[in-house]
C-alpha positions in Angstrom: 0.0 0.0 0.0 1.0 3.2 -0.8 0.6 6.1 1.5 0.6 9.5 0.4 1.6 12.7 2.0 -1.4 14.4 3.5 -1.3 18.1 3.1 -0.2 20.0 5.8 -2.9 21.8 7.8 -3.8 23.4 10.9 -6.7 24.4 13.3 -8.1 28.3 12.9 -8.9 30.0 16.1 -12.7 28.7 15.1 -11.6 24.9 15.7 -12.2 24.6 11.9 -9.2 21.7 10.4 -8.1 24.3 7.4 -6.0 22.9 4.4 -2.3 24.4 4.0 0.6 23.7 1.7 1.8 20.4 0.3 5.0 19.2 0.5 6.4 19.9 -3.3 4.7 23.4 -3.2 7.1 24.0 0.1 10.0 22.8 -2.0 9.4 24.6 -5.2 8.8 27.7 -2.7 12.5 27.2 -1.4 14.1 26.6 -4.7 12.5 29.8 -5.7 13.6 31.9 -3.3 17.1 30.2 -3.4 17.2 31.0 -7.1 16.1 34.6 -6.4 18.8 34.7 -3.6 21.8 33.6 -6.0 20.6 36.1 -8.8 20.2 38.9 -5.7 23.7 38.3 -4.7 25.3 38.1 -7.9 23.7 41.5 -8.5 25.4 42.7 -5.4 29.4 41.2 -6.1 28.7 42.5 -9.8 27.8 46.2 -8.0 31.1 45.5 -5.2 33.0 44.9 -8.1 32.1 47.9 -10.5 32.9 50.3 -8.0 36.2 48.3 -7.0 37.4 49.2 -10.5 35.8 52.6 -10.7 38.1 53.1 -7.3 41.4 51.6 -8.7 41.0 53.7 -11.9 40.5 57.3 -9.8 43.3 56.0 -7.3 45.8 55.6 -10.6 44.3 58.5 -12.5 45.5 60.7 -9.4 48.8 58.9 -9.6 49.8 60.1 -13.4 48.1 63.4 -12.4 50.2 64.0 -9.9 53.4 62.5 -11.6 52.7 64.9 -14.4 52.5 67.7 -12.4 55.6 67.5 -10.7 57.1 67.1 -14.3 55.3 70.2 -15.4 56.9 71.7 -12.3 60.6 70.6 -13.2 60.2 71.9 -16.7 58.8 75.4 -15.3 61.5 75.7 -12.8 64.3 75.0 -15.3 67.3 77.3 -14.4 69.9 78.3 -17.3 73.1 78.9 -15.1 75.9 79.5 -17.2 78.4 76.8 -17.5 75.7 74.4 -16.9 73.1 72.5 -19.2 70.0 73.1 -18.4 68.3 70.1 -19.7 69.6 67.1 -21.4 68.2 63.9 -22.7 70.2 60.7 -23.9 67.3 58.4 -24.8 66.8 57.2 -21.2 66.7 59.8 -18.8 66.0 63.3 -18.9 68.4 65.1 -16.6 67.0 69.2 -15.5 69.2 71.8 -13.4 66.2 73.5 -11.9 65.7 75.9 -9.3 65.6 74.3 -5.6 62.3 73.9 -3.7 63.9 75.2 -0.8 65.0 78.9 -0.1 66.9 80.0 -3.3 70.3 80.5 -1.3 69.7 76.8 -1.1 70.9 76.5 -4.7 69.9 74.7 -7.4 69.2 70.7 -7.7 69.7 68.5 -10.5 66.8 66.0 -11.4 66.4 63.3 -13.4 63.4 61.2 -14.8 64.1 57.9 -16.5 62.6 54.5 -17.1 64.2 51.5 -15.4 63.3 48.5 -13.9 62.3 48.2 -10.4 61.0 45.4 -8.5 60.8 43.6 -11.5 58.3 45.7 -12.9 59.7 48.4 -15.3 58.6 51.9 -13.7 58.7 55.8 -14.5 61.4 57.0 -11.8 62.3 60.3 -10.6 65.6 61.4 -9.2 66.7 64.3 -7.5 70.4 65.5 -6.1 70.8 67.6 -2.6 71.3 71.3 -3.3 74.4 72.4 -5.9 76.0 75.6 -5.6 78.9 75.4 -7.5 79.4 74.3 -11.2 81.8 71.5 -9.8 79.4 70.1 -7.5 76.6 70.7 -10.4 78.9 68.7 -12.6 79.2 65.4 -9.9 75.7 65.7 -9.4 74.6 65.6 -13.1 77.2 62.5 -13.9 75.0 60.7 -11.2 72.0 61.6 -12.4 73.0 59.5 -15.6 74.4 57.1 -13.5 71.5 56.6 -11.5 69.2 56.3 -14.8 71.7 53.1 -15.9 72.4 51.2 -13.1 71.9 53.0 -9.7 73.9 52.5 -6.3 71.9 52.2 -3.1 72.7 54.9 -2.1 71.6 56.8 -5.6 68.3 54.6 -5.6 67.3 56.4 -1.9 67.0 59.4 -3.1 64.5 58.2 -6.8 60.6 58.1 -6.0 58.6 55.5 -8.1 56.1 56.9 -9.5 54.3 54.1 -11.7 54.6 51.2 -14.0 55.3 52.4 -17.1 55.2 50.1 -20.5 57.4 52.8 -22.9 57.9 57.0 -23.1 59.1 59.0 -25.7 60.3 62.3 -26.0 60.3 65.5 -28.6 61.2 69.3 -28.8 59.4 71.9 -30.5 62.0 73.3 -32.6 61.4 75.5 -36.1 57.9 75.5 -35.5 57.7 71.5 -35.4 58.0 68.4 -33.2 61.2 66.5 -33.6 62.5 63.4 -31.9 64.6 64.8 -28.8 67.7 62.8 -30.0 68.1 64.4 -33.1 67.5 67.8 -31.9 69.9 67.9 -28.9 73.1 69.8 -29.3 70.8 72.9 -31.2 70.3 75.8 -29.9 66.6 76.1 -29.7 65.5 79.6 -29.0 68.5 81.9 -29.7 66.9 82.4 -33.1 63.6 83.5 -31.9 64.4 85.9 -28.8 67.7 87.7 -28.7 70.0 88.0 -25.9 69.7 84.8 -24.1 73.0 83.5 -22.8 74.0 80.0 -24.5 72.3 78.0 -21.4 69.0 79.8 -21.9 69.1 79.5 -25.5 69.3 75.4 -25.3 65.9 75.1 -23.9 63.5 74.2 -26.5 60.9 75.9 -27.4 58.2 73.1 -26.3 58.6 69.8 -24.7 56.4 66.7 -25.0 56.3 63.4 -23.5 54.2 60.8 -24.4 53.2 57.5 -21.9 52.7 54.6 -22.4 50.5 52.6 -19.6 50.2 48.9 -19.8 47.5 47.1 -21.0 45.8 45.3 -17.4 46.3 47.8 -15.4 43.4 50.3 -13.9 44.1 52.3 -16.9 45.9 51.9 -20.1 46.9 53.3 -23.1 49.0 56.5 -24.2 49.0 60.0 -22.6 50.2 63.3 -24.0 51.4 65.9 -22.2 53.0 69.0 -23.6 55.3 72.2 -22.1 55.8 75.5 -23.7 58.9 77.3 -22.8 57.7 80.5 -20.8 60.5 83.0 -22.5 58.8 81.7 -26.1 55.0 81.3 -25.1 52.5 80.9 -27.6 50.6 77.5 -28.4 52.9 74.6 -29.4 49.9 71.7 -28.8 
């Protein structure tokens, strides 16, 4: 003999025996619900996980912002001091002699930006010397920079910040009215043509200077990023 499942039921507060649910409509109930769970939570780890990447994306975004800034501020406080070079690039690093960010009797500081591995991940790296205020101890302190872009001492590597990783940069001058490759337009005299009486330090400081980024691909952001100077003694729009 079979027996079959008698519906569940209960007593009213009349005494009355009234009829309630089986058993398979309690199960489909739960599977429902359980199904409408899963889809509820997977709704929710999609949303956590949106605004996980919306986060890492402003968090690097400030990063290159900021990085970009301070290089905007290197090129702006570019100092021509005679017997010096005020700016120099070799196809890895770009070395500046530019004003200190201390009191001005504190001399000027060498700085370099270069791309070198670090960690094992090849970074964008800036260096900067302690305060210079003769052309001798400009002169040590610019070999070092170029040192410090190849293969840097502990000591040398203390004093570079990491900024970010960075796949590949390039560099150009604004020279004659058009972009060059910085390579091939180092060793001119940029500016001597257009403004008159600039001593021979001033005058190697191109008109415009742009560096273009490259971010790699799976990161927060990607892709490449622009970002152009214009020499203050030549103004006018170079972009």
């Amino acid at each position: 003999m079979r027996c079959a499942v008698p519906p569940l039921s209960f007593v009213n507060s009349r005494g009355r025996v009234a009829k309630g649910f089986t058993l398979i409509e309690l199960m489909v109930a739960i599977a429902v619900l359980a199904i409408i769970a899963l889809l509820s939570w997977r709704g929710l780890d999609g949303m956590v996980r949106a605004q996980n990447i919306t986060r890492e994306r402003s968090d690097q975004l400030v990063i290159v912002q900021n990085a970009l800034a301070q290089w905007n501020a290197d090129l702006d406080a570019l100092q021509a001091l005679d017997n010096t070079q005020p700016l120099a690039w070799d196809g890895q690093a770009l070395r500046m002699t530019r004003r200190s960010t201390q009191q001005p009797e504190q001399g000027a500081v060498v700085v370099a930006w270069a791309r070198r591995t670090a960690g094992g991940t090849p970074m964008w790296l800036r260096w900067q010397s302690p305060p210079v205020t003769t052309v001798s101890d400009w002169s040590v302190a610019w070999d070092r920079a170029a040192q410090w872009a190849r293969t840097p001492s502990s000591s040398e590597a203390q004093r570079e910040t990491q900024l970010f990783p960075l796949a590949d940069w390039q560099l150009f001058y604004h020279v004659g009215g058009a972009w060059a490759n910085a390579q091939s337009s180092k060793g001119g005299s940029f500016a001597e043509q257009t403004l008159s009486g600039l001593s021979s330090a001033s005058a190697s400081i191109p008109e415009g200077v742009r560096v273009q980024i490259t971010l790699p691909a799976g990161g927060a952001i990607s892709g490449t990023i622009t970002q152009d100077w214009v020499n203050p003694l030549i103004g006018g729009n170079k972009r």
